[in-house]
C-alpha positions, 0 to 999 in steps of 0.5 A, spaced: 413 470 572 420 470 572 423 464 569 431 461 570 435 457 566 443 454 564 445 458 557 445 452 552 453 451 550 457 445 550 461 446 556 463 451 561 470 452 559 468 455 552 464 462 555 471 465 558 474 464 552 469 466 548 468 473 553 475 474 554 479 471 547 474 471 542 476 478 539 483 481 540 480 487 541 476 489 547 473 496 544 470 490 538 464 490 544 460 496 541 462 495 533 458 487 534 452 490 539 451 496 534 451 491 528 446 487 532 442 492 532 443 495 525 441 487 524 434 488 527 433 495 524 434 492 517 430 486 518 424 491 520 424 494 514 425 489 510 419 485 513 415 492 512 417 492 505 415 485 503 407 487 507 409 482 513 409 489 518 404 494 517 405 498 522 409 504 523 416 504 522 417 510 525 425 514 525 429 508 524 436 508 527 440 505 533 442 509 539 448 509 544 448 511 550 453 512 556 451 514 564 457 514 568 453 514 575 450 508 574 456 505 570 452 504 564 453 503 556 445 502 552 444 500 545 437 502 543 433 500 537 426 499 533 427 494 529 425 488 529 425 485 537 424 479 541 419 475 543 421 471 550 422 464 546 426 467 541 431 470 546 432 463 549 433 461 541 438 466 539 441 468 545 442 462 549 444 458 544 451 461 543 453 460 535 446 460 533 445 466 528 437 470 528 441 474 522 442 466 519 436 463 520 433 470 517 437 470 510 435 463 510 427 464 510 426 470 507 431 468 501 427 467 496 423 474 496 429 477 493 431 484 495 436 487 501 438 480 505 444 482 503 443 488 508 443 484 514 450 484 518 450 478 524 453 471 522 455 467 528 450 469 533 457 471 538 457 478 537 451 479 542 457 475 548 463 480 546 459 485 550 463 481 556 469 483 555 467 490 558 461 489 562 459 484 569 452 483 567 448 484 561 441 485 561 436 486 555 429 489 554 426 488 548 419 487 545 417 484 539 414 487 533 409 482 533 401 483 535 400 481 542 409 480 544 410 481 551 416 484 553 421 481 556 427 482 560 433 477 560 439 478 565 446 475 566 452 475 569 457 473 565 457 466 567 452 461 564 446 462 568 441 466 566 434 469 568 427 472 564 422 476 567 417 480 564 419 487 562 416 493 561 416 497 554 411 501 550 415 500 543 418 495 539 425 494 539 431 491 543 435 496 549 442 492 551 444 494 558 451 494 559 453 494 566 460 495 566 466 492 570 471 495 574 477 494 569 473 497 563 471 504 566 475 507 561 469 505 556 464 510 561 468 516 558 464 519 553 470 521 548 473 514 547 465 511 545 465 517 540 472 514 537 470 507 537 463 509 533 468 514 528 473 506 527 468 502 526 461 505 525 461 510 520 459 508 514 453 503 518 446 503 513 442 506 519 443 512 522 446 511 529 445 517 535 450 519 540 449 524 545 444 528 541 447 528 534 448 522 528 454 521 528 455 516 522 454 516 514 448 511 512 449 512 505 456 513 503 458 513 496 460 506 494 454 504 495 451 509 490 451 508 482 458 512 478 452 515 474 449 518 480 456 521 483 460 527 479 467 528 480 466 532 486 462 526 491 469 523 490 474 528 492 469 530 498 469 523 500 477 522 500 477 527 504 472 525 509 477 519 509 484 523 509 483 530 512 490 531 512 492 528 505 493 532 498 487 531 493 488 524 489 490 524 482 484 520 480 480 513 482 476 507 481 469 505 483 468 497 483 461 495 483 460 488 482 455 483 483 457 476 480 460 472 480 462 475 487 459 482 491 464 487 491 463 495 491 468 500 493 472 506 490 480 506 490 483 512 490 490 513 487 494 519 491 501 522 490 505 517 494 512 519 490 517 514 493 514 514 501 513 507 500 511 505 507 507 511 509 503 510 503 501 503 507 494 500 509 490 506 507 485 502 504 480 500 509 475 493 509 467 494 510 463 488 510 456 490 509 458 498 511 461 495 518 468 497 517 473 490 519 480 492 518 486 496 514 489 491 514 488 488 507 494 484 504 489 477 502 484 481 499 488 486 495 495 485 490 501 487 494 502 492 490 496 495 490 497 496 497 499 503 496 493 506 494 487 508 498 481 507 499 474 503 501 472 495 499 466 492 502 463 485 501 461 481 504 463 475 500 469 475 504 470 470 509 471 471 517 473 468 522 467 469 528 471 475 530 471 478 524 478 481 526 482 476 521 482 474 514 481 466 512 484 465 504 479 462 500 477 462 493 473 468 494 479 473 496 483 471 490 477 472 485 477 479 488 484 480 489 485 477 481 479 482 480 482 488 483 489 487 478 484 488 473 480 494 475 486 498 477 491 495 470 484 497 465 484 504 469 491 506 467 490 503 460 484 508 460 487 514 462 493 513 458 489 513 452 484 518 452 489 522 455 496 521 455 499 529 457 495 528 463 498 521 465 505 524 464 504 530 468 502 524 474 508 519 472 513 522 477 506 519 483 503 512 480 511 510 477 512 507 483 505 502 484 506 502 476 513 498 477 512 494 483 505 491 480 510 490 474 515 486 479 509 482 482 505 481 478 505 477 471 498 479 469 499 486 471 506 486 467 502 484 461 497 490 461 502 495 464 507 494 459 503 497 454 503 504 458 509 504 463 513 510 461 521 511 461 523 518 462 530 521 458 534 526 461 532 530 456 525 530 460 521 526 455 516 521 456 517 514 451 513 507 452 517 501 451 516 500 445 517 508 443 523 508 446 526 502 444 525 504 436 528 510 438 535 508 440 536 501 436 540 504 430 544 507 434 545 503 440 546 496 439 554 493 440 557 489 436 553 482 438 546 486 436 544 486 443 540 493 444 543 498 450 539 502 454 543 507 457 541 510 465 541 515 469 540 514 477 543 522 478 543 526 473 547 532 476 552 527 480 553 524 474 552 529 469 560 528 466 558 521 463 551 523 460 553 529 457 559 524 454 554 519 452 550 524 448 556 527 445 557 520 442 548 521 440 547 515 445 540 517 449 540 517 456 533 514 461 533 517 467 531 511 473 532 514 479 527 511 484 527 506 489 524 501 486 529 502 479 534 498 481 529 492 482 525 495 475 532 494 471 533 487 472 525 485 470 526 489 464 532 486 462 529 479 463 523 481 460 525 485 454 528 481 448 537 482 447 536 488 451 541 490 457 541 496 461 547 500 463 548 506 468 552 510 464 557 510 469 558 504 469 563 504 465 568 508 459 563 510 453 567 506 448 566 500 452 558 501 455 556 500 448 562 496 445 562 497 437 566 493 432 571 500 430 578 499 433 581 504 436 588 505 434 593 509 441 598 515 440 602 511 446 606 504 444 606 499 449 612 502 453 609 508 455 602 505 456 606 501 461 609 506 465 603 510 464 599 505 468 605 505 473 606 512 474 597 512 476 598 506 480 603 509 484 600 516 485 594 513 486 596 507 491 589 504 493 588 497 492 580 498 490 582 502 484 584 498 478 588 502 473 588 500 465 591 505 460 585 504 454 585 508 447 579 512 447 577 519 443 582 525 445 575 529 446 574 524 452 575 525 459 583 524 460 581 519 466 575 515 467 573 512 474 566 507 473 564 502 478 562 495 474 554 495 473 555 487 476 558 490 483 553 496 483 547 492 482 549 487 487 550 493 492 545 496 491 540 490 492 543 488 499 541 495 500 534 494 498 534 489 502 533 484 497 536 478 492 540 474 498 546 479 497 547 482 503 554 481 504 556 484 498 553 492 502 559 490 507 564 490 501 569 495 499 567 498 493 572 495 487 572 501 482 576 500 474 580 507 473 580 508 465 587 513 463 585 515 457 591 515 452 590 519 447 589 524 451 595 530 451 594 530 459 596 524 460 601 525 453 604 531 459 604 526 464 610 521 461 614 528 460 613 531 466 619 532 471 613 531 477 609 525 473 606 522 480 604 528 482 601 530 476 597 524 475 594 525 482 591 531 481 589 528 474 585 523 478 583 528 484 579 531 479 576 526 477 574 524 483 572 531 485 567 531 479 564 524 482 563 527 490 568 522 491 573 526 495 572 529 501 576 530 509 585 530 508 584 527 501 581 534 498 585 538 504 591 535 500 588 536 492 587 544 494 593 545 497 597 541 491 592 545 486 594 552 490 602 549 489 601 548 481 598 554 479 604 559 483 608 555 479 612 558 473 
């Protein structure tokens, strides 16, 4: 006998939303069925292990299946089913979750209720989004359950009739709406099970073949796997990435659940390629890549898999809601990745460096945004010297502090962002026996300035930034071979042949093996320019502004000694210059057309 009824909502007005807002998107339908019956596979099970079913539980699994003739998608499994009655408590009653009231009962026999999926009881309506009637044909697990078969429209009337079917289990019977036949194409309901369905507890069929991994390796103890399960399932994942450089398992049950691996890949300085690689699971049911609640900002570079089901959702599953538990995990996960790190560093120090040039960047960024992660790395963040060696703060500092405090007793630390481009200055410092870092990545700049906060009378220079004399400034006069007459028609002569308001000469005394002329860009101006193009430090305005650069002559030089006998002074001078300039990259179009031409002109000359 066929029984007819009103589906038990609040009003009317909540079912289109709930079929056509609810989830942004429409593809969701088949993660939520597929879970549901997932859901009912499991509670089967468990209520086998526990002596509550003694029959036979047969293949488990969950099958999908698409006929396009008669524009239909069935989701099939043998769990548990449903009696009559029960399809009108769990279905009818939208937001009354079967999964819910599950958990609650059999909670204290222990064991797997962590396994079952559901939580809101709105899955079951996302089918309405694709289909225009929706039918379920179920049978109950318990002796002597009827079969019943429940259909509906869309709207909030339903019917239940008598059905006929031999086995337990539940089908859902989509039949699919002239606007979602794109859903009846066998390739794009492959593709959907392969988002979101790959890592689900039970087996799930689809044409003919198990399309899914019910037993990936997050779920498994770290003593049961080698290092060869984690390489394989990093390319099951990125197929078309290079190995990772090593990885973390999480595994934790308290004071909140939460497994999954971590992969480190070699991310170099490809910041935003590198992102939302790492994908949220709750209960193996794949959520979303997009996990900036869950895991630090700066871990975001990192690959890999999380699964918890501590991690609250909205009754789309689609969003995350911030709460206590997310900032546990997310305090969790710092700690985890900066113990990894601190791990590897000692028990193997060569292969950390060897791996430096890929993890420096996530090493330093998490160092940047993070004051724990700061206080952990601190101890294994690595600085490299143009010599190619390897230091931790502490080494390095004990390195250079005899030689290269100024006069104030405030350590400097000289850099490096383009050792060929800047080799005259480095090879100049080292001349003097200073040493040079090599900070040339694109987070340094950013990098520099936390170091110089964080590290105790210590500042940073690039080496350009200004002569060697003044870079690490010494109590030691230097006396000039020029007196105060001829500096000042020096500067003149250099003014006048240079002629360009942006570089502001001085005449200086400085060591007659030192460059004749020296052209730096004050560190100030560099760092601000260099974070407006960043983006960052609320400097935008200073990427739109000339470069001001300070043009050193160096008096104790005998060019510039030539320069003031000579009977074509500017014109020496410029060359003098020019080459500078030359040496910087910093002299290109009509300019080097005219130092070539002077260059020919004053080597004919007798």
């Amino acid at each position: 006998m066929e029984e007819r009824g009103n589906i038990s909502i609040h009003t009317e007005n909540i079912f289109p939303i709930i079929k056509k807002f609810l989830y942004s998107d429409h593809e969701i339908f088949l993660r939520e069925l597929v879970s549901n019956a997932v859901d009912a596979t499991q509670k089967i099970k468990r209520l086998s292990s526990i002596g509550e079913y003694k029959g036979d539980l047969g293949e488990l699994k969950v099958t999908v299946a698409v006929d396009k003739d008669a524009k239909t998608i069935t989701i099939s499994d043998n769990g548990i089913g449903m009696t009559a009655e029960e399809i009108k408590k769990y279905i009818n009653q939208i937001a009354f979750s079967g999964a819910t009231e599950f958990v609650e009962r059999y909670k204290e026999t222990g064991g797997e209720k962590d396994q079952i999926i559901g939580q809101f009881g709105l899955g079951f309506y996302s089918a309405f989004m694709v289909a225009e009637r929706v039918e379920i044909v179920t049978k109950s697990y318990k002796e002597g359950a009827e079969p019943a078969h429940w259909t509906c429209d869309g709207s909030t009337e339903f019917a239940i009739a008598p059905a006929h079917k031999e086995t337990r289990g539940t089908n859902v019977i989509l039949n699919v709406a002239a606007d979602s036949e794109e859903f009846l194409e066998p390739m794009r309901i492959r593709t959907i099970l392969d988002k979101y369905c790959k890592f689900l507890p039970v087996p799930v069929e689809f044409e003919g073949e198990i399309i899914n991994n019910p037993n990936p390796i997050w779920t498994k103890q770290p003593s049961e796997l080698k290092d060869e399960d984690y390489k394989e399932f990093y390319k099951e994942l990125y197929p078309m990435s290079e190995p990772p450089l090593f990885w973390i398992h999480l595994n934790v049950d308290y004071p909140f659940n939460l497994t999954g691996i971590l992969y480190f890949p070699k991310i170099k300085n490809e910041f935003e390629l590198q992102r939302n690689k790492i994908q949220l699971y709750s209960r193996q049911v794949f959520i979303t890549d997009e996990v900036k609640d869950v895991v630090p900002e700066f871990l975001m570079l990192l690959h890999g898999i999380i699964d918890s089901p501590d991690i609250p959702l909205n009754v789309s599953r689609s969003f995350l809601q911030a709460d206590s538990s997310v900032k546990k995990i997310n305090t969790y996960i710092t700690k985890k990745v900066a113990d990894k790190l601190a791990e590897i560093f000692r028990k193997d120090r060569t292969a950390f460096e060897t791996n430096w040039d890929d993890i420096s960047v996530f090493v330093k960024y998490g160092m940047l945004s993070d004051d724990k992660f700061y206080e952990k790395a601190k101890d294994f963040v690595l600085l490299q010297n143009t010599a190619g060696k390897y230091y931790t703060l502490d080494e390095y500092k004990a390195q250079v502090e005899a030689n290269q405090k100024d006069k104030n007793e405030q350590l400097v630390l000289l850099y490096t962002t383009d050792a060929d481009k800047q080799h005259a200055y480095v090879e100049a410092a080292e001349n003097r026996g200073y040493d040079v870092l090599k900070l040339d990545t694109v987070i340094d700049s950013h990098f520099i300035g936390m170091l110089e906060q964080k590290l105790e009378k210590t500042t940073l220079k690039r080496v350009d930034a200004e002569t060697i004399d003044k870079l690490i400034e010494k109590d030691e006069a230097k006396e000039s071979v020029l007196n105060d007459t001829e500096k000042e028609e020096l500067k003149k002569v250099y003014e006048e042949a240079i002629n360009n308001q942006h570089m502001q000469v001085e005449v200086a005394p400085m060591s007659p093996d030192d460059a004749p002329l020296v052209i730096t860009l004050p560190e100030f101006m560099r760092r601000m320019k260099d974070m407006s193009r960043a983006g960052g430090g609320g400097m935008m305005f200073m990427g739109d502004m000339p470069d001001t650069y300070n043009v050193t002559i160096n008096a104790n030089h005998p060019l510039n000694q030539h320069v003031l006998k000579a009977e074509e002074k500017g014109k020496l001078a410029r060359q003098a210059f020019d080459l500078a300039l030359l040496s910087q990259n910093m002299l290109s179009g009509a300019a080097l057309t005219s130092f070539v031409k002077r260059s020919f002109d004053l080597m004919t000359k007798e």
